[in-house]
C-alpha positions in Angstrom: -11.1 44.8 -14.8 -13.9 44.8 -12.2 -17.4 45.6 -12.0 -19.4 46.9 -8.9 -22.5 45.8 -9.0 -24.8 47.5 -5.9 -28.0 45.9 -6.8 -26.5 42.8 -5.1 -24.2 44.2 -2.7 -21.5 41.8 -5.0 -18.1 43.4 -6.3 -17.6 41.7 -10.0 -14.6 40.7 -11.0 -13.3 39.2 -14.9 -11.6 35.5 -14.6 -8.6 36.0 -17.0 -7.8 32.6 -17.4 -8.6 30.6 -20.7 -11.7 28.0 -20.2 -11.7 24.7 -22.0 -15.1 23.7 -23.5 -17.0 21.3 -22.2 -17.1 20.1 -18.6 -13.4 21.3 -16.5 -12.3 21.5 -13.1 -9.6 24.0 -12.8 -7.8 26.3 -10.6 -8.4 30.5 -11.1 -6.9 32.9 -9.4 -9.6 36.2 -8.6 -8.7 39.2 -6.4 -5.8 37.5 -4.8 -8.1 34.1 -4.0 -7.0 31.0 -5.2 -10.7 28.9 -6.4 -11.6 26.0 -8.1 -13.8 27.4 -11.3 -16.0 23.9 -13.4 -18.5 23.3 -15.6 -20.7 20.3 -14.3 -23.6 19.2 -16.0 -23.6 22.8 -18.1 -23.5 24.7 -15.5 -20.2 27.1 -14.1 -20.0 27.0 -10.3 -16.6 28.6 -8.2 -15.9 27.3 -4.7 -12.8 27.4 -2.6 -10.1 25.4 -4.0 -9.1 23.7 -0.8 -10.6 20.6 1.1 -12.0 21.3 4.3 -11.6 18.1 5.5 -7.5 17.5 4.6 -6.6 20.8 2.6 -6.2 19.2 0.0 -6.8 21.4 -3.3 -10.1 20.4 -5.0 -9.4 21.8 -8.6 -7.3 18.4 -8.5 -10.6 16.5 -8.1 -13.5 15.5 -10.5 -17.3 16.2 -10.3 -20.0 13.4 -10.1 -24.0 13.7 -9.0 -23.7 17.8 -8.3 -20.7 17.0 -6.0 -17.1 17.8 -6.4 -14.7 15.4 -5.2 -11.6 15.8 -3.5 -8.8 14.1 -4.9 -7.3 12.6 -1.6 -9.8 11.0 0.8 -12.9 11.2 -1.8 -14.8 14.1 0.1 -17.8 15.2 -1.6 -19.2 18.2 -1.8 -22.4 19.3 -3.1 -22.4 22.0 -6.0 -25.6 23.7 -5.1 -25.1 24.7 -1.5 -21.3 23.3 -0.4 -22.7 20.8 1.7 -20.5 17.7 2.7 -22.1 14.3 1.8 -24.2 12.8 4.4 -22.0 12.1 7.7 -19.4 14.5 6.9 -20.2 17.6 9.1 -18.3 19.9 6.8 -18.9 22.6 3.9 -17.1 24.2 1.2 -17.6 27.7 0.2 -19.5 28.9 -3.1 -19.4 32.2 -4.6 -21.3 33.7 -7.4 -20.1 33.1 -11.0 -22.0 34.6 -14.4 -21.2 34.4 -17.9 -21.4 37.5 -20.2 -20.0 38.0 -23.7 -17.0 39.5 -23.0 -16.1 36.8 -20.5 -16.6 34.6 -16.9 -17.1 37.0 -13.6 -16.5 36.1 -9.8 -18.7 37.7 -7.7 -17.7 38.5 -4.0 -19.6 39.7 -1.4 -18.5 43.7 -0.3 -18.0 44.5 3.9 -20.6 46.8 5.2 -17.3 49.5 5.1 -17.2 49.2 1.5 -20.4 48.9 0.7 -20.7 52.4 2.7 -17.6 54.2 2.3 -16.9 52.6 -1.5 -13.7 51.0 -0.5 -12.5 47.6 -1.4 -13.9 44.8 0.1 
């Protein structure tokens, strides 16, 4: 199931997978995207599920301070606006995430063409 929603030029789409309670860092799979989906601090964030730095994959890490750390070399990453700690040079990704009633969405951002022509983006 997906939702379009145009007021935000975001297409919506439902996480299938079961969420634990509480905090979690976990892998999802939305659209064909591989992302690490956590709670932190009561809040849901989404963000790519791979390292900049090493590749490694992120949903294998922990969250601490508002930052997500990589599992392998200790990267950290800051929840609010995927900025690498201080000296790092590097970002991760973030992409929209709400909560409804009938479940957890992803939200990605639609091309111009799709947005236009009502395509998938």
């Amino acid at each position: 199931m997906n939702k379009a929603d145009t007021k935000d030029n975001l297409r919506w789409y439902k996480i299938e997978e079961k969420l634990p309670g509480g905090e979690f860092v976990m892998q999802v799979q939305v659209a064909g995207k591989k992302l690490c989906l956590l709670r932190h601090e009561g809040q849901l964030h989404l963000v790519q599920n791979y390292c900049p730095h090493a590749g490694a994959v992120l949903s294998g890490g922990w969250c601490k301070n508002k930052m997500i750390i990589c599992p392998v070399h200790r990267y950290a990453y800051n929840l609010d606006n995927g900025r690498g700690a201080e000296g790092q040079g590097d970002y991760i990704e973030l992409y929209a995430v709400r909560e409804e009633a009938e479940g957890v969405y992803a939200g990605f951002k639609q091309s111009l063409f799709s947005r236009l022509f009502g395509g998938r983006s």
